[in-house]
N, C-alpha and C positions, 0 to 999 in steps of 0.2 A: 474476552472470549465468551460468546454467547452458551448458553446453559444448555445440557445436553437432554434432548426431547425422548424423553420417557418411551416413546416406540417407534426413535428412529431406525431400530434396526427392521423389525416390523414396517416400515415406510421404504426403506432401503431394498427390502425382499420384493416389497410389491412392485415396486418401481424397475426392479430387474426384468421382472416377467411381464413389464410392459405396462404398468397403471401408470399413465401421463399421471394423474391425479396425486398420485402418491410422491410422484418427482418434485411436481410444484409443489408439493407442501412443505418437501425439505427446502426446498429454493427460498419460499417466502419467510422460513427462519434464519433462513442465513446471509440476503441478500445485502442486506444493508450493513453487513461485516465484513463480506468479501468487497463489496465498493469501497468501502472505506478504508481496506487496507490497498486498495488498487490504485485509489486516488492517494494513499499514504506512498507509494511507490514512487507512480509515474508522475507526482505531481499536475497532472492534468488530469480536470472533468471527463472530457472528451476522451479520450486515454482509458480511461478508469474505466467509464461504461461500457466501451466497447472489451475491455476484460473482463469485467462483468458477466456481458452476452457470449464471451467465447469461453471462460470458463464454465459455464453452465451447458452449451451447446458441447460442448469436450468429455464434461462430466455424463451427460445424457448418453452420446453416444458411444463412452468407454466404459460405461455401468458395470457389463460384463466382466471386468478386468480389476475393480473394485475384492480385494480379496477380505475387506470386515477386520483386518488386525490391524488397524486403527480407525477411529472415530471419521463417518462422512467427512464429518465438516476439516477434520484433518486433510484429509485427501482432496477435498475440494481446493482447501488454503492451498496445501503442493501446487494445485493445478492453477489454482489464480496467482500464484507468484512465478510460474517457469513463465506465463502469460504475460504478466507486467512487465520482466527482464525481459522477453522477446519485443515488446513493443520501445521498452528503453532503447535497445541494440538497434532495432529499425531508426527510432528518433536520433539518434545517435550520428546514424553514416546519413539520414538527409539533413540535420541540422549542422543550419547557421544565419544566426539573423543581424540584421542589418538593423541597427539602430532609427535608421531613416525612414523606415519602410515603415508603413501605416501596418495598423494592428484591423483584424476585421471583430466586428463587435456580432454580438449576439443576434440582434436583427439586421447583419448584414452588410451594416455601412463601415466604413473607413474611417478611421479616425488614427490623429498621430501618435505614436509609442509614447509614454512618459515612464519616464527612470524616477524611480524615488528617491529623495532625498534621503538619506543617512542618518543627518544630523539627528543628535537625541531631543525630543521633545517630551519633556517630564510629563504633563498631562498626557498626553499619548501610549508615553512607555506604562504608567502604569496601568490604563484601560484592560479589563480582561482580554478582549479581541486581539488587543494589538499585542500581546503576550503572550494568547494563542499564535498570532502572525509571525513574531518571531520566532519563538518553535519553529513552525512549520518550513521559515525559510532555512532553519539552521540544518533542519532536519534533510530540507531537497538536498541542502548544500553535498548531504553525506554521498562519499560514493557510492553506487548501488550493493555494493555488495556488503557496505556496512550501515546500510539504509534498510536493507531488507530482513537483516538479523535485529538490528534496534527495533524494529514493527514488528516481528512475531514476537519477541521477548517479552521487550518491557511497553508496549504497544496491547498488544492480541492475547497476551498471558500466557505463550505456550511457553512447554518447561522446555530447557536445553535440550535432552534427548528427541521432544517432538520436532526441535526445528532443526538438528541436524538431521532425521530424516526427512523429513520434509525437501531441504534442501540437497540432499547428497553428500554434506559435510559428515565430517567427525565430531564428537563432543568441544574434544579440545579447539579445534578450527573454530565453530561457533562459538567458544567463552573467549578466544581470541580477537575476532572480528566484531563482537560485543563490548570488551574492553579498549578497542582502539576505535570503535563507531563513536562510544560514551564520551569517550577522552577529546576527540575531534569535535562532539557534539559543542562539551565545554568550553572548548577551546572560543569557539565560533561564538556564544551567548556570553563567554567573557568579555571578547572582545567588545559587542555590544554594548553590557551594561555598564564598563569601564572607562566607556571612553568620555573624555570631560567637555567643557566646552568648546565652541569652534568657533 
């Protein structure tokens, strides 16, 4: 959770009454926290940014409605997560992929999908990256709704009461959905590191 800026509230007043200046300057403290929990969500770049740009574009023009009894960057978070579960729920009813089907690359060409291999590769598992990698896939793995409580909690550092309001939950719903995200998380990275040769 990024450090709370000495006159954000002071930024937050100007910006009500219209200082673009004063918006951006909250934006550019918080930008790279809200991507990264957007891309922590939806698992896609692509995805992320564009929550990113609608959180921001949401925030700018519902300032107004911003009532100061909790932290911007709280209310921001709110707003970059109904945003990422709206984009899940869109991916959701248009996905389904075809193994066959060429993947399009970044400058545009076609190339064919590759499925990774499983199998454990010692050199590899231990790599920092590749332990970040598994995290992350253990993490998409989770259902969204206990993907999104593990990334404010133990992710973004908000306390339980921030992220049940945040999300509309109860305390007890979020130590719930917390304690069966974690359990699932394990579940998933045991199976990984357990498993023996093939």
């Amino acid at each position: 959770m990024p450090t709370h800026l000495d006159n954000e509230d002071v930024l937050v007043a100007e910006a009500r009454a219209g200082n673009a200046e004063s918006f951006a300057t909250l934006i550019n403290q918080y930008d790279r926290h809200i991507y990264r929990l957007a891309l922590n969500i939806t698992g896609n770049q692509e995805d992320a940014e564009d929550v990113l740009q609608d959180s921001f574009l949401k925030a700018y023009s519902n300032l107004g409605q911003f009532q100061g009894d909790s932290r911007f960057y709280t209310w921001l978070v709110r707003i970059a997560v109904n945003e990422a579960l709206m984009k899940l729920r869109k991916r959701r009813r248009a996905s389904s992929v075809s193994l066959d089907e060429p993947v399009e690359t970044d400058d545009r060409s076609l190339m064919p999908r590759e499925i990774e291999d499983w199998a454990v590769n010692p050199e590899r598992t231990y790599a920092e990256t590749e332990l970040r990698d598994i995290l992350s896939q253990a993490i998409e793995k989770l259902e969204p709704q206990f993907r999104t409580v593990f990334m404010l909690r133990d992710v973004e550092e908000f306390s339980t009461e921030e992220t049940a309001k945040m999300l509309g939950l109860s305390v007890p719903a979020v130590k719930s959905r917390l304690l069966r995200g974690r359990l699932k998380l394990r579940e998933q990275l045991n199976k990984y590191f357990r498993r023996g040769p093939q």
